[in-house]
C-alpha positions, 0 to 999 in steps of 0.5 A: 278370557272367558268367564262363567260369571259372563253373560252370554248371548247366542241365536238357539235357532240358528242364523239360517233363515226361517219363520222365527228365531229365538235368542238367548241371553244367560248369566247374572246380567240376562234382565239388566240386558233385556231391559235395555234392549226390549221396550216392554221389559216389565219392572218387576218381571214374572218368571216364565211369563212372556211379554209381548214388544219391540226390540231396539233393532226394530223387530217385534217379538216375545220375551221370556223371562226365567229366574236362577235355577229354573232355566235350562242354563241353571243361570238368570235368563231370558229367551227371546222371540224374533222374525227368522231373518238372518240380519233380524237375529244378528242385529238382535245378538249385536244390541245384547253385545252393546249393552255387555254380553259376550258371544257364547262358546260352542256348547256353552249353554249346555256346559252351563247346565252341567256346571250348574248341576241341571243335568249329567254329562251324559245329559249334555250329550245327550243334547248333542245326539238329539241336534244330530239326529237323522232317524226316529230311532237315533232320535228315541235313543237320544231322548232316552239318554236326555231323560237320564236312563244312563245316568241313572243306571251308572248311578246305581252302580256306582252307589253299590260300589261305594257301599262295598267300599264304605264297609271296607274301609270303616273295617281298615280304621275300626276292625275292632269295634265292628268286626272283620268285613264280611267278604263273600256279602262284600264280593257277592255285592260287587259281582251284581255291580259287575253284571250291570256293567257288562249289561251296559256293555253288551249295549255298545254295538248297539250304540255305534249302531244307533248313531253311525247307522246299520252297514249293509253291504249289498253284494253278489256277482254282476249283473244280479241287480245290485245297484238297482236294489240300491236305487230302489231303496233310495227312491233315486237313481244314486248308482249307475245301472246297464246291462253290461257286466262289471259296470259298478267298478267301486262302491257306493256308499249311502246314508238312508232313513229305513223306515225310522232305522238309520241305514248305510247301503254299500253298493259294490262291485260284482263279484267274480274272477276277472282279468280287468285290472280296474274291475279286479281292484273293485272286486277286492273293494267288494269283498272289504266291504262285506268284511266291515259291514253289520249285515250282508245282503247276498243279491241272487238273478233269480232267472240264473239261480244260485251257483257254486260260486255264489255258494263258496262267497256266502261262506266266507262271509263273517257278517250275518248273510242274507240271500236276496233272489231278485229279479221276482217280476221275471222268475216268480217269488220261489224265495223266502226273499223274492224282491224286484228292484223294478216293481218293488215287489216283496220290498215289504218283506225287506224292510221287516227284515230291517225292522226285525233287525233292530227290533230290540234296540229301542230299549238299549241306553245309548254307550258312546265311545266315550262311555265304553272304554271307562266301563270297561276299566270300570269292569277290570277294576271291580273284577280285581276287587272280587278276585283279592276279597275272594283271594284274602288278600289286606283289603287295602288293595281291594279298596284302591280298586274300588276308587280306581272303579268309582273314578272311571264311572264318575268320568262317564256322568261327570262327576270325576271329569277335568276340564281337559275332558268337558272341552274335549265334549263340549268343543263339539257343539254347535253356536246356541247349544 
């Protein structure tokens, strides 16, 4: 059984090979272990000094020794430098072992932190988000998170709920020393607590976008040069591309680093009416995909233009809809969105449109699903608090509401969370972090 009084051992660098590696031990016996395993391990070690020497497996490297409460656990530490061979950081883990460490826990460092009052659980998330990304913007919103902008922002909120909730309950106990509770300042209060919550809210499509990526749906009839717009884009021959109409019979899905926006591009079978079985369950593919997508990209033969079909399918998208006349080498570029999937021409004027896209998305705090369905009871709950102060009900009823609101933004930074909820984080982690 687990403990966390343990001192723990773990590679922070992985076990995949590399130039160098960094192991890290954490817990109250870090020095002893270090001592025993590192012949240059200094009798009176300076904190967040570095010492140059030989380890026990052989290896040489750096050892950084960091006292309680100032390393990234919170605990006694020390992280040390080795070669990046595989074997090198394994024999190194196996010598902390020998000498009583345990192997730590998926996410066992950062569960440390949380434990240990270093940082929020939106923090550690926020380590989890950083290891995870993929593009510079996931990687900015991941930072955001890190340095506490949503923890802050929830802070606050939950700061004026329980400043409202003070006054009503010292008026519950002491309405005669101190008066009756204004109601309209106490609701007043609360429905600016509200707005915050639903600004955060109206941030949550940002977030899943953020993190599973902008879905482009690239549609139209065949032959209108979908797949090559696809490759184009990818800088690789991903879909298969002939003359023939109706090659594409299924979609193609692919994850793309747009210039910094995390992107999925939907390559998807031509639309149009067909008596091809195989062809015809393509096209219904087609047509869900463009329904789930964040944005569709109509693709026009520019050298066919554009016809009542085209016209009728555009309209019966729900997603937003953007025309792109491809095929500009050979009909000209007539177009706001004139491309060439070929020579790459106005592929500039596509990844602005990207860009533009997700212009404002660098300032929004990064919601999770985690995050959103406690705001949202947060939110229900304090609606319900304005409704009885406005309504004159006993405050009593007001009040429940308010701890109801508390707990759910306490779930959000960790401060009301079981340890059925911190496992259900931290299992997700990876080995070092």
């Amino acid at each position: 059984m687990t403990s966390p009084f343990d001192t723990i051992v773990a590679p922070i660098t992985g076990f995949q090979k590399a130039a160098v590696a960094w192991v890290r031990l954490s817990g109250p016996g870090s020095w002893q272990i270090a001592s025993q395993v590192f012949d240059r391990w200094p009798s009176q070690p300076i904190p967040r000094m570095a010492v140059f020497g030989r380890y026990v497996n052989g290896d040489e490297g750096f050892a950084l020794p960091f006292e309680e409460g100032r390393s990234y656990t919170g605990e006694q530490s020390v992280e040390m430098s080795v070669h990046g061979s595989p074997r090198a950081v394994a024999s190194l883990v196996e010598a902390c072992l020998a000498h009583g460490a345990r192997e730590a826990e998926p996410g066992e460092f950062t569960l440390r932190a949380f434990l240990n009052g270093r940082i929020d659980l939106t923090q550690a998330e926020a380590v989890r988000e950083t290891v995870d990304a993929l593009t510079a913007s996931q990687l900015r919103a991941a930072s955001r998170l890190r340095k506490g902008e949503l923890h802050a922002q929830v802070s606050h909120i939950a700061d004026s709920v329980l400043s409202v909730l003070s006054e009503i309950e010292a008026r519950v106990d002491f309405s005669e020393e101190i008066g009756d509770l204004d109601r309209s300042e106490a609701a007043e209060g609360l429905a600016k607590a509200l707005e915050e919550i639903d600004g955060l809210l109206r941030h949550a499509v940002t977030g899943r976008l953020i993190r599973r990526g902008l879905r482009i749906a690239i549609v139209g009839p065949p032959n209108a040069g979908k797949s090559s717009l696809l490759n184009a884009l990818l800088g690789a021959d991903r879909a298969i591309v002939t003359e023939i109409p109706g090659t594409t019979r299924d979609y193609v899905e692919e994850f793309a680093d747009v210039e910094g926006v995390p992107c999925v591009l939907v390559d998807t079978a031509g639309l149009r009416d067909t008596s091809d079985p195989v062809e015809s369950i393509g096209v219904q593919r087609s047509i869900s995909q463009a329904a789930s997508a964040d944005w569709v990209w109509y693709v026009v033969d520019s050298t066919v233009g554009l016809t009542e079909a085209d016209e009728r399918a555009i309209r019966e998208f729900s997603a937003d809809v953007l025309v792109v006349w491809n095929k500009a080498d050979l009909a000209g570029a007539g177009h706001d969105v004139s491309v060439s999937a070929v020579t790459k021409q106005g592929f500039e004027t596509l990844l602005r449109l990207i860009r533009d896209k997700f212009a404002d998305q660098d300032e929004a705090p990064l919601i999770n699903e985690r995050h959103e369905p406690l705001l949202s009871e947060a939110k229900t709950s304090l609606r319900h608090a304005i409704e009885s102060l406005s309504a004159d009900i006993p405050l009593d009823l007001a009040s429940t509401d308010l701890r109801n609101a508390l707990y759910a933004l306490g779930l959000i930074t960790g401060e009301t969370a079981g340890q059925d909820i911190l496992d259900a984080i931290f299992r997700k982690f990876c080995i070092g972090k």
